[in-house]
N, C-alpha and C positions, 0 to 999 in steps of 0.2 A: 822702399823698404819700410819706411815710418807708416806708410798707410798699409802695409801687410802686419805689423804690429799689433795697428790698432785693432784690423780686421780679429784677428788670434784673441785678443784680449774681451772683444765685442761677443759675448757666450751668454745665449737665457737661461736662467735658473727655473730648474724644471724643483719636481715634487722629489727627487731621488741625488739632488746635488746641481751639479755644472751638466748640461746637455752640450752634445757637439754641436759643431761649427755645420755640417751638413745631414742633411738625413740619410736614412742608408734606402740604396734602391728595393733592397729587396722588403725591406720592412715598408715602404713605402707602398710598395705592390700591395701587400695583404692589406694595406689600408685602404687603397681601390676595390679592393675584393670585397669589404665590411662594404664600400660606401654601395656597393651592387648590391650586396644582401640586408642592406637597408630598406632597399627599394623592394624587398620581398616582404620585408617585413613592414613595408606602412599602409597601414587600413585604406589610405587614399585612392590606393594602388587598384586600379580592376584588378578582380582576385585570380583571373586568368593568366594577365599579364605578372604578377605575382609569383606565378608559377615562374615561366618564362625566367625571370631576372635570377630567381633558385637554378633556374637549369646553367642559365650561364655560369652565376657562381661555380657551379661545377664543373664545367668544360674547361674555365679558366683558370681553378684548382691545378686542375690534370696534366695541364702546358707547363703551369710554372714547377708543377713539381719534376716533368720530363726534363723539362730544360735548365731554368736556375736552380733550384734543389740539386738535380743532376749535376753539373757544374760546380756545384761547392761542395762535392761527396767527393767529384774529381780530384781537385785541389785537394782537398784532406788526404786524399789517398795516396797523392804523391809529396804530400809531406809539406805543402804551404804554411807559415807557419804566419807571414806578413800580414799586418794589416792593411788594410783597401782607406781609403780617402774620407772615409766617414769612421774610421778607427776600430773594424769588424775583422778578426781573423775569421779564414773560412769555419773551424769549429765554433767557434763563440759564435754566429753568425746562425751556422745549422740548429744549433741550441735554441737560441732564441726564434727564428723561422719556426722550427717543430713544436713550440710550445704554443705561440700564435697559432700553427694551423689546426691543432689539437683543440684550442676553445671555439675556432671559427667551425669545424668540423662539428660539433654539439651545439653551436647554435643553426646550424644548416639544416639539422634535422628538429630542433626544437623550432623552428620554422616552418618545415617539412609538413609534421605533425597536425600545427595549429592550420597550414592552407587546406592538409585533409577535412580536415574537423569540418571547416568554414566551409568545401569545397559537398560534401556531404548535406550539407544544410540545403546547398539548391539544387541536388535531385543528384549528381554524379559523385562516382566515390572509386577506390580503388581496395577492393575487398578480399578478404583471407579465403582460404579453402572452407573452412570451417563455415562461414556464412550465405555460403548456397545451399539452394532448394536440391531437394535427390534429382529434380529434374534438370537441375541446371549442372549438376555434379556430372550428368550423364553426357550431357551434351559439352560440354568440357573435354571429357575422355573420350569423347567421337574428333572433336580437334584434335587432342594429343594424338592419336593413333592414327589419324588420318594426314595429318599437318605435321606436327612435330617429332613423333620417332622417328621418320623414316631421314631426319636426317642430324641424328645424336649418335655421337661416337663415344662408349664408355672406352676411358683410356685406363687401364689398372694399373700400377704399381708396386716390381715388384723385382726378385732380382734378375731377370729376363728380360723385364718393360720396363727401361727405366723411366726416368720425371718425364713428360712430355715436356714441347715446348708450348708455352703458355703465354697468350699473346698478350701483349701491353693495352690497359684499358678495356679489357673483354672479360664480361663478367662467366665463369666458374663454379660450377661446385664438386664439392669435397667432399666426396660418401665415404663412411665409415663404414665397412663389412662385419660378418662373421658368418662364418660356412652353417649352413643346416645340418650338414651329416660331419663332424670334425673330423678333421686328420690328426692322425696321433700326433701327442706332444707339438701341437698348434692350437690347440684348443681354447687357450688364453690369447692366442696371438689375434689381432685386428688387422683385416684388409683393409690398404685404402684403392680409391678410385678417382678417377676427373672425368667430369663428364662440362662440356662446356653448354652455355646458352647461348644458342645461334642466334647472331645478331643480323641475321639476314631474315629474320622473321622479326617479327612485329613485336615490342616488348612489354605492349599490352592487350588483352585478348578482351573483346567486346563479348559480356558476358550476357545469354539471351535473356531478357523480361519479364518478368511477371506478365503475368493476362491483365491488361490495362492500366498497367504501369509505365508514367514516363520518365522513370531511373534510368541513369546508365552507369550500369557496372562494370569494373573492369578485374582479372584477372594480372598479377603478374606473371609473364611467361615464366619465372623459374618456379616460384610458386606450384605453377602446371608439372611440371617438371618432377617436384621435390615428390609432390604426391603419389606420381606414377612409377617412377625409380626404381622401383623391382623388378618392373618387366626389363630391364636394363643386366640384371643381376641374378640371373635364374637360378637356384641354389644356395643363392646366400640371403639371410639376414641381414636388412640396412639397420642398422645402430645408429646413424648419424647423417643428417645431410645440412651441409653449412654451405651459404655462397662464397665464394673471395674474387679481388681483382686484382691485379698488381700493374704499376706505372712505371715503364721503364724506361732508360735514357735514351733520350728522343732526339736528342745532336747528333747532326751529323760532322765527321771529321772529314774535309778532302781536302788530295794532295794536288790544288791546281795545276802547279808548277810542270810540276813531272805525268802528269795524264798527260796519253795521248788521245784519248777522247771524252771529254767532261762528260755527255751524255751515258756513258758506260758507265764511264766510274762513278756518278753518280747513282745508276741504278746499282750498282755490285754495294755501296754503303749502305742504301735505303735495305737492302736486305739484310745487311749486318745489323741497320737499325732494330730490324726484330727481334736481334737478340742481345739488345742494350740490356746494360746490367740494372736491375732492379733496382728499383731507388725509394719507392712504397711498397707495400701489402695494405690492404684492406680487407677485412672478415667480417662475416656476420656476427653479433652477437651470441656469444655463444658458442662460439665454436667447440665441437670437439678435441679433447688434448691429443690426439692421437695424430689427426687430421693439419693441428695446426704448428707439431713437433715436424711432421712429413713437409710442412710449406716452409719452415723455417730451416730445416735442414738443407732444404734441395734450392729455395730462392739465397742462401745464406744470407739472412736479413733476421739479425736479433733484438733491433730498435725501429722506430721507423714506421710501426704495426699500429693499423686505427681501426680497431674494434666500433663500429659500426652498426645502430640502433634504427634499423632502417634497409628502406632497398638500397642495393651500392650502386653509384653513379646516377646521380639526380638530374645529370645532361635528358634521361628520357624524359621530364618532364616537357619540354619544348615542342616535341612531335605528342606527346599524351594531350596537351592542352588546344593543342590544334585538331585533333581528331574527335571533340566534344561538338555537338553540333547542338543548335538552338539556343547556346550561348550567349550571343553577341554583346547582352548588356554587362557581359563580366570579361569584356574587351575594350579595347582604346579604340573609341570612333578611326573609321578606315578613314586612310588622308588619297585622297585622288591625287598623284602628282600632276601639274599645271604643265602643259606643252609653254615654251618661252612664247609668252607675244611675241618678241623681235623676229622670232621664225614662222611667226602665222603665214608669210609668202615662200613659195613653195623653192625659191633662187636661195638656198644657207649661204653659197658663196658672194653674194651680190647683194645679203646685208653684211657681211664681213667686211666685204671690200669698202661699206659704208662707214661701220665704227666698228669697235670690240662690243663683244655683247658677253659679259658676265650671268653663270649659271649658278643654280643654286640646291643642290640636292638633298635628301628628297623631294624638298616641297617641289622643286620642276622635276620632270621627266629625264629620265636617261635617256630615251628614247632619240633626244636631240643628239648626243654624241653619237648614236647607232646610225642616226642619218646622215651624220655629215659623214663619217665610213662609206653607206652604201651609196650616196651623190659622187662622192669623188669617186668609186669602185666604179659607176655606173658615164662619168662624163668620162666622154674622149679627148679632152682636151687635156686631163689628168694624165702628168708623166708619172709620175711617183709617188706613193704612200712609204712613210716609217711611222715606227709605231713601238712604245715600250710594252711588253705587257709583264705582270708581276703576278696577281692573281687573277685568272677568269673565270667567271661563271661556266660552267656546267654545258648549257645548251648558249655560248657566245652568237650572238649577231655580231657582232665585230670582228670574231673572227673568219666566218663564214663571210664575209665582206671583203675581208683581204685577201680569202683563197681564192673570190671571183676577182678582185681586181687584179692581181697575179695570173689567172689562165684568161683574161682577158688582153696579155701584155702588158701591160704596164710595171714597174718598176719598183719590187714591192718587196720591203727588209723590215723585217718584225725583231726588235732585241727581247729574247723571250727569258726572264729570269728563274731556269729550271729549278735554284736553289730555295725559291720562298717556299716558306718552312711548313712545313703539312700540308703542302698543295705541290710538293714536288712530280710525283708520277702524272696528274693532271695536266702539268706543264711540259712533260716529257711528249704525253699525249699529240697535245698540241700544235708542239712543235716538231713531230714528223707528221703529224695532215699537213701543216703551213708547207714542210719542205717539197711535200709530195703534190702538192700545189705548183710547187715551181717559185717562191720565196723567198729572198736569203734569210736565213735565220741565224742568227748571232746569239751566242750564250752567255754575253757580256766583258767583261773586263775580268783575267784572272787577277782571283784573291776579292773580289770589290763584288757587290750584289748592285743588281739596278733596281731600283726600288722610284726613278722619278718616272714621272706622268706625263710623256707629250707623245703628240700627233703631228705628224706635219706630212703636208700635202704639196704637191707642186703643179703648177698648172701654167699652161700656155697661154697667155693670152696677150693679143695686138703686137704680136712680132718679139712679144718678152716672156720672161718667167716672173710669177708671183707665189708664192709662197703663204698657207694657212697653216695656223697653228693651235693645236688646241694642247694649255699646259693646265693641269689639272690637280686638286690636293689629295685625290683618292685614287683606289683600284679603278680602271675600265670592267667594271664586273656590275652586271645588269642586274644581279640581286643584292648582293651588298648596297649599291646605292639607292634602292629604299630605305635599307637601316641605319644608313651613315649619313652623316650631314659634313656634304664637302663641298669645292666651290669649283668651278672649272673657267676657264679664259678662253673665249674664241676671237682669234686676231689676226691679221695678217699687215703688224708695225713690223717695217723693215729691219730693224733694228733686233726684235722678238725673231723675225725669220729668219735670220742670217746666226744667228746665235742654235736656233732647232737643229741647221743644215750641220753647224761644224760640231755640234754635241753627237748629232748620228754616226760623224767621220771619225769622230774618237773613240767611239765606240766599235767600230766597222774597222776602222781600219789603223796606221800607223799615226796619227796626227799629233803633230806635238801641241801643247796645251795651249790654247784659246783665247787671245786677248774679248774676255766677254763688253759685250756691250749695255745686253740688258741681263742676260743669265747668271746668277751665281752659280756655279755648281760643284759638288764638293767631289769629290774627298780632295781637292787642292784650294777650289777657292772662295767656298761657300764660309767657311766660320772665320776668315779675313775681313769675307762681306760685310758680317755679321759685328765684328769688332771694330771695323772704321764706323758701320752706322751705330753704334752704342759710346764710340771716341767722338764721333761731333754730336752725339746727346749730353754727352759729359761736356765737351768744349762749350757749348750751347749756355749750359745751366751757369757755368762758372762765368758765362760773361752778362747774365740774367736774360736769355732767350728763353722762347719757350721753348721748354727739356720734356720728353715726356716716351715714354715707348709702352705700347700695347700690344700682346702679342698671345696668339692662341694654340695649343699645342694638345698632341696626345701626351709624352714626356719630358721632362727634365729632370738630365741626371749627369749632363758632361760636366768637370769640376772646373776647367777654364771658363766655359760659359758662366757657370754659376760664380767663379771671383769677377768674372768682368759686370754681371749684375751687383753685384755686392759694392765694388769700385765705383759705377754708375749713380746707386743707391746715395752714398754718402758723400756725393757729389752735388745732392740734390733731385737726380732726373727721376721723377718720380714715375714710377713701373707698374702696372695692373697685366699680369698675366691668369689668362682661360687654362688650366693643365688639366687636361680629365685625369688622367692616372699618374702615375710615379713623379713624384717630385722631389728633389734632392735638394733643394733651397730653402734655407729657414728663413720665413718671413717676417717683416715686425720687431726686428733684434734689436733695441736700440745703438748707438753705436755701427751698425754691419746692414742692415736694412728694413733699415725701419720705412723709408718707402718706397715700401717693395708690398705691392696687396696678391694675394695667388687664391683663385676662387677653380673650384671644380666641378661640372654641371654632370650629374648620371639622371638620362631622365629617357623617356620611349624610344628616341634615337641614339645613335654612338657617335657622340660628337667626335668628328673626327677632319674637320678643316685644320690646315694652318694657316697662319694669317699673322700677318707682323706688320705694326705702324709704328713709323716714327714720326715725332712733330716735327722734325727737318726745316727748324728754325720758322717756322709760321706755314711750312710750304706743304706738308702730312704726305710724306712719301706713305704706299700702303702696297706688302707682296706678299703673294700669295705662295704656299710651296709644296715639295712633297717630304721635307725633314723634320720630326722630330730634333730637340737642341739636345741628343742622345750623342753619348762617342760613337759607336755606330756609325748612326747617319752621319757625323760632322767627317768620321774619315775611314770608312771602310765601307761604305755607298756609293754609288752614283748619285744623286739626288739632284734637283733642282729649286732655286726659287725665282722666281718672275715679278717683274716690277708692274702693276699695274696702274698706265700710263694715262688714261682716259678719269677727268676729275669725278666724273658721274657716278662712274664703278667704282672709285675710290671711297666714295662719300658712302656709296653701297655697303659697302663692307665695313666701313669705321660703323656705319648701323647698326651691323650685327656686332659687332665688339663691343659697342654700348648697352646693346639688350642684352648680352652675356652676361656684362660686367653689374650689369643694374637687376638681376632674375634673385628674386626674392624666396622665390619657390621650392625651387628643385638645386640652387647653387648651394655650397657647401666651404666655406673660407680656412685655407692654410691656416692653423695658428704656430706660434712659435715655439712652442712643446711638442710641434708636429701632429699634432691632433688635428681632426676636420672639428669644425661647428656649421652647421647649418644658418645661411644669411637669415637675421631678425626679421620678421615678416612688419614692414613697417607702410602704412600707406596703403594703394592698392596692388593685390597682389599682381606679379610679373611672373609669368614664365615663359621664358625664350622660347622654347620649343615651339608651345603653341602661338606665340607670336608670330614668330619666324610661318606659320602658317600663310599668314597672309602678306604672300611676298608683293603681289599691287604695291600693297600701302607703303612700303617703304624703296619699293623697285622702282615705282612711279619715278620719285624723288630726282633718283640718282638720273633716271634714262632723262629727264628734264632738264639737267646740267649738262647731261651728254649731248645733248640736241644743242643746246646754245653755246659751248664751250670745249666742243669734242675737239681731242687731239687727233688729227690727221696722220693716217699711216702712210701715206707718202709726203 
């Protein structure tokens, strides 16, 4: 009670008075969103890549507004009046949210702007109507007419046709009419229209050359559009053409409990999801009143409205910057991902069976998890695969590996979580090929999302059964794991396989819960874990052992985790946390934790491992997981974490926690007003990223301890 006191009392004096005891997550988020469009805006940046970091800011915009903005329009609408753990009613909350995303929004295009300028300078540009040749004007209107009418639907407005339905994140325009020939006493009256821009076309149009010119210009498709608009409207007069987009609530609600089959009911919400209730509008500048009286009436949205200096939706820059060719110096050097040495022999199972062998993505290959799939799909000696899957690529080899080890016989149950959030229908997908395969497919735990990362494999072998395991910090998705940097475990410690087997049975079938051996896994017994290894750091420090915990994360924002650091903190055990995004923990606080360091890296990859060390009184326990320290994942997930057992890989991984902690570059340090600062560039400069490139140097290391000091999985 006394040291909850102190805690309450332990408050940093900001510029505005007393600052709270925590940060709030969602203000926290837009502060990840700056530290992204930082990265757009620093000269250092290839100008290409630049773009890139713009487009995400915008994609990531569009989520948070679907989802948390969504979410707290919720709340206010049913009347929440409480405040949240960081002292935010949902309206005081939205307030301040909409007033941050209203400055971030005009610096997105005051960014926008400046990469055109710069982007123009080396030969490519993104150009108005107005600045083509008649000949290029022509050949424009041979695309439009050829390409683009034939598949525009002018939708009118009117009391006959009412509002269409207007899809979430798909850009719109807003024609303003007037008749040629008027009808009586309508003569003052304005038609409106919608005509949408098909996003199944190209959103920039490669505009043809000058005669020995090596520009490339591009058109935007609504631009195309805006021009030709007549032939759309035969008889009338456009007065007006403005683009808009609207974002709308993008949660889904289901009733686990009571479905009789989740895969229905999930597709019967995702449809409902299309007509989530509005939660933004975006307009061009400029809009007509007529036009944007007609959006405001029919989206009933009278605040909320971002007037718009610019194209809407800057996601297209991603595929625009891709489609420039001859570029390359206004790119980040391509990184070849490294096949693992330990798998240079062609037996994966028969180095497994020798040690664990720790992977490291992107700099190694996905390619090695797609193998060990298609080895065990391909040995006969393989009784069984399981397998979580959460997001998948697109064109999966691993799942194509499980439908052949399944019509090959073998004994093959994929937990497929149809729920992860804008990859639902994909997962839907999936998981009737897997069934149609002949598969069990499981849709997890009602109420609970599976969101951990294992593989496990069983094989026959000399009269026994062995068991491989592959537990992992990221998706199984073969394009994401170029742009994320995660870490993966291949092992078959008894201990690790006996824990895979009863976690699939929990999941599959009726098992009551699991005296774990090596696995933590929540939602019952992963933040237990988590608080006995944080109570012998505390016990540690107070009897003067070495205290220390290091840990690497996408978020923190659970408020028990966050008082059990804070407890830790003024214990002594001194804390260096990696959080790329949202953090809810004030650092620094004298009094509450003061050591406590929170450093955040945005940089060509998405840092996206977890990783947790403790100094386990001189002995550096070190596991790898698939949670976030989010409420969430601590108890409305499946999640895992894995102890990783073998000193070598251990020592590996405290490697990379060091270059993390040590990146002078591209890191950016929590301060206690909640603000980022970029680490003081002192010495020679460090960045992890590119360090982490050359995994030898520090892989060496570790697989050397491994060789002389490997823990034995039997």
């Amino acid at each position: 009670m006394q040291g909850e006191s102190r805690m309450k009392r332990a408050l940093v004096r900001s510029s505005s008075g007393y600052a709270k005891k925590y940060i709030n997550r969602d203000l926290s988020w837009l502060e990840f969103n700056r530290r992204v469009l930082e990265e757009a805006e620093d000269a250092s940046t290839p100008l290409l890549e630049r773009l890139q970091f713009l487009a995400i800011t915008s994609s990531n915009l569009d989520e948070f507004m679907g989802v948390r903005v969504a979410g707290l329009k919720d709340q206010r609408k049913a009347g929440l009046n409480k405040t949240d753990f960081t002292g935010y009613t949902p309206q005081g909350l939205i307030k301040r949210v909409m007033k941050r995303t209203g400055r971030f929004v005009r610096d997105q295009y005051r960014t926008y702007r400046e990469l055109m300028r710069l982007l123009s300078k080396e030969g490519a540009s993104i150009v108005s109507w107005e600045e083509l040749t008649p000949s290029q004007g022509e050949a424009m209107k041979t695309y439009f007419q050829d390409i683009v009418y034939p598949v525009l639907t002018p939708m009118a407005v009117d009391i006959s046709r009412p509002f269409p339905l207007v899809h979430s994140r798909e850009v719109y325009l807003a024609v303003v009419l007037r008749p040629l020939n008027p009808i009586p006493r309508t003569d003052e009256r304005n038609f409106c229209a919608i005509v949408q821009v098909p996003s199944i076309l190209p959103r920039t149009v490669l505009v043809p050359g000058r005669r020995n010119s090596r520009k490339q210009s591009y058109l935007l498709l609504e631009d195309l559009i805006k021009q030709h608009i007549g032939l759309l409207f035969s008889g009338y007069e456009t007065e007006a053409v403005h683009a808009f987009r609207i974002t709308r609530n993008s949660d889904l609600t289901l009733n686990e409990e009571e479905a009789e089959d989740l895969l229905l009911e999930l597709e019967k919400e995702l449809r409902r999801r299309r007509r989530g209730l509005p939660v933004r509008l975006e307009i061009e500048k400029g809009m007509h009143p007529s036009a944007l009286e007609m959006l405001k009436d029919e989206l009933e949205l009278d605040d909320d409205i971002f007037e718009i200096d610019g194209p809407l939706d800057l996601s297209f820059l991603s595929k625009f910057s891709g489609l420039l060719t001859g570029y390359d110096h206004l790119r980040y050097p391509k990184v070849e991902p490294a096949y693992p040495a330990e798998f240079e022999d062609d037996d994966m199972l028969a180095v497994i069976r020798e040690r664990d062998v720790l992977v490291y993505h992107p700099y190694e290959s996905f390619e090695v998890v797609n193998d060990f799939l298609i080895d065990a799909a391909m040995d006969p000696d393989v009784l069984a695969i399981k397998m979580t899957l959460y997001r998948v690529d697109a064109h999966s080899v691993l799942v194509q590996a499980l439908v052949r080890a399944a019509e090959s016989g073998k004994q093959v149950t994929v937990v497929v979580e149809i729920k992860a959030r804008f990859d639902e229908e994909r997962n839907i997908a999936w998981a009737r090929q897997l069934e149609k395969a002949g598969c069990h497919v499981v849709y997890g735990l009602a109420g609970l999302k599976t969101h951990a990362k294992v593989t496990l494999v069983v094989r026959r072998e000399a009269g026994t059964l062995r068991r491989y395991v592959h537990v992992g910090t990221g998706n199984y998705n073969e394009s994401t794991a170029k742009l994320y940097t995660d870490a993966g475990l291949f092992t078959c410690h008894p201990d690790i396989g006996a824990d895979a087997s009863a976690l699939f049975n929990e999941m599959t079938g009726y098992s009551t819960p699991h005296d774990w051996k090596a696995f933590a896994v929540a939602p019952d017994a992963l933040k237990p874990k988590l608080f006995d290894l944080i109570d012998r750091e505390i016990a540690n420090a107070r009897e003067g052992m070495p205290a220390w915990i290091t840990a690497k994360m996408n978020s923190l924002s659970n408020q028990e985790m966050i008082d059990k650091l804070y407890e830790a903190s003024q214990a002594g055990v001194k804390i260096e946390l990696i959080v790329r995004g949202v953090c809810c923990l004030r650092p620094g606080v004298p009094g509450l934790s003061e050591n406590i360091r929170i450093v955040s890296i945005v940089d060509r990859f998405l840092e996206h491992s977890r990783i947790l060390a403790v100094a386990a009184g001189g002995a550096e326990e070190v596991y790898i997981s698939s949670a976030d320290w989010m409420t969430r994942n601590l108890t409305r997930r499946v999640e895992v974490m894995c102890p990783v057992y073998d000193r070598g890989l251990r020592e590996m991984l405290l490697s990379l926690l060091r270059l993390n902690l040590n990146d002078n570059v591209k890191a950016r340090e929590l301060k206690p007003g909640a603000g980022y600062e970029r680490v003081t560039l002192e010495g020679i400069p460090l960045r992890s990223q590119f360090e982490s490139a050359d995994i030898p140097l520090w892989k060496t290391v570790g697989m050397r301890i491994s060789a002389n000091e490997r823990i034995a999985p039997e």
